[in-house]
N, C-alpha and C positions, 0 to 999 in steps of 0.2 A: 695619722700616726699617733701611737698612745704613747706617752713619756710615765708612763706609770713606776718603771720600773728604774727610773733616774728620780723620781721624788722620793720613792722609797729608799734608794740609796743614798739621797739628802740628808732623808730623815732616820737615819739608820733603823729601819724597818726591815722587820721579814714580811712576805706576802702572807703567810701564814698568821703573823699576828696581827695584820687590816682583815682578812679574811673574817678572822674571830673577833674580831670590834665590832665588823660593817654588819655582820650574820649572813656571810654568803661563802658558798661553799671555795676551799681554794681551788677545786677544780676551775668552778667559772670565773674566778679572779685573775687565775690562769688564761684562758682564755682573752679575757678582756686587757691582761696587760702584752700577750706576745702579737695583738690584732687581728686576733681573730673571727670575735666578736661582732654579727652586723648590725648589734641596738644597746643601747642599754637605758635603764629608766632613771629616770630625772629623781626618782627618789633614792636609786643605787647611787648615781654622781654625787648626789649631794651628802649621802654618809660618806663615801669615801673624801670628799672634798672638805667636809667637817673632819674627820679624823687624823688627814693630810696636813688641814691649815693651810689650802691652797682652794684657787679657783679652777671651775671646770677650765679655761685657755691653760690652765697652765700642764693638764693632763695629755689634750688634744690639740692636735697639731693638725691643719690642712695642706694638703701638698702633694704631688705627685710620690706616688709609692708602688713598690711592686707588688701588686694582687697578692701572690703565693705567700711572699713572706713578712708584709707590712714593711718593711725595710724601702728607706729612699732610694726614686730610680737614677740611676747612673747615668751621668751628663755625657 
């Protein structure tokens, strides 16, 4: 699971302005914060993680999820 979209709202971010920090397009930013995403590179994490002020644990989360929607699966 990516908590991407709960640090941004920590840090009162838009995705659009990490987008424009990290240099990556908002589409795949998009991508990588709704879980859609099946990689992403250790040099991508680490701009965003520098920009965040956070550790990659604190973006990714492991756990049971539902394939389709990244969303946790119901107990």
């Amino acid at each position: 699971m990516v908590t991407l979209d709960d640090i941004l709202h920590d840090r009162r971010m838009t995705l659009t302005e990490l987008a424009e920090r990290v240099g990556l397009t908002l589409a795949n930013l998009s991508i990588l914060k709704t879980g859609k995403a099946k990689a992403i590179r250790f040099s991508t994490l680490e701009a965003i993680c520098r920009e965040l002020e956070c550790q990659p644990g604190d973006l990714l989360a492991y756990g049971d999820t539902d394939a389709d929607t990244g969303e946790p699966k119901a107990s």
